[in-house]
C-alpha positions as CSV (number, residue, x, y, z in Angstrom):
1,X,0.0,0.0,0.0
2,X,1.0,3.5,-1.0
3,X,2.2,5.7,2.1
4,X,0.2,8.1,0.8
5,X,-2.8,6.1,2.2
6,X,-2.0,5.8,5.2
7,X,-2.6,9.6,6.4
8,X,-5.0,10.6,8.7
9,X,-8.0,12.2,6.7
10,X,-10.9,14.1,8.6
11,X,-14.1,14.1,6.6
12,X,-16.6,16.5,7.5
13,X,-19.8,18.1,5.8
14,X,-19.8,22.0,4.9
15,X,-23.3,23.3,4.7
16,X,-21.2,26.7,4.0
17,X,-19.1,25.5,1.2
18,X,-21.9,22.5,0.4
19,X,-19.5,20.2,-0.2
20,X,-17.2,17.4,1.6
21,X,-14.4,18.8,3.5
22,X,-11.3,16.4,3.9
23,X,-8.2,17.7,6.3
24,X,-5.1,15.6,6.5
25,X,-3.8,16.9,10.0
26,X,-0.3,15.8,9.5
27,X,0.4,17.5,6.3
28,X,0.0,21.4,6.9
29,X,-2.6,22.8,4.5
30,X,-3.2,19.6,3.1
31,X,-7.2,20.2,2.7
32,X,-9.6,19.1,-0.5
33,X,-12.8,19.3,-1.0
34,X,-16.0,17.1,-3.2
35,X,-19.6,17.1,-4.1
36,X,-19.4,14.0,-2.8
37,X,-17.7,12.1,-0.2
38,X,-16.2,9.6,-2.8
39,X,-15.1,12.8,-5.0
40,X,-13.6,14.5,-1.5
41,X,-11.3,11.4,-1.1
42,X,-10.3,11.3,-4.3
43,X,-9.5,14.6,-4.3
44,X,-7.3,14.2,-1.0
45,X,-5.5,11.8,-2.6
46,X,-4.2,13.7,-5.1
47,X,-3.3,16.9,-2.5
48,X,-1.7,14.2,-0.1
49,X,0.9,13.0,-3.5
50,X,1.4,16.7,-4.4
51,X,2.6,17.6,-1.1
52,X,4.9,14.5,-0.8
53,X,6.1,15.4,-4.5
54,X,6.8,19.6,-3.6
55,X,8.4,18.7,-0.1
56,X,11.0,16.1,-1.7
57,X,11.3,18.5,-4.5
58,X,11.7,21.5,-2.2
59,X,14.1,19.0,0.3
60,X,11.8,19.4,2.8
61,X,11.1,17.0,5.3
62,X,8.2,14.6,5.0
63,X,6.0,13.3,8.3
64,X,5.7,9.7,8.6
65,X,1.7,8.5,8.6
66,X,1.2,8.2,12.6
67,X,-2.7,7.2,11.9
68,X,-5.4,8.3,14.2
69,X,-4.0,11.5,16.0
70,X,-7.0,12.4,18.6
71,X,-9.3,10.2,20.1
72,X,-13.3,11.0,20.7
């Protein structure tokens, strides 16, 4: 499996934006967005592999996936 996968992703509904919201905590700025909730992943996806590609291109240190970070 991809690293890529294995970051945290927080999926929430935006009435504001009416649309899925995804946040990947562990990768600052690493937000997306989708009509729907399969179209929001998808979209994380891709934002998750262009961060890893501009940090290694900028030489820039890339967080390990740690998994869940809070608990409810």
């Amino acid at each position: 499996m991809e690293d890529y996968i294995k970051y945290e992703m927080i999926i929430y509904w935006s009435k504001e934006d009416d649309a899925f919201i995804v946040e990947v905590p562990e990768l600052p700025g690493g937000v997306a967005d989708g009509k729907t909730y399969e179209e929001a992943i998808k979209n994380a996806l891709v934002v998750i592999r262009e961060w890893i590609e501009t940090a290694k291109e900028l030489g820039r240190e890339i967080p390990e996936p740690k998994g869940r970070l809070l608990y409810a």
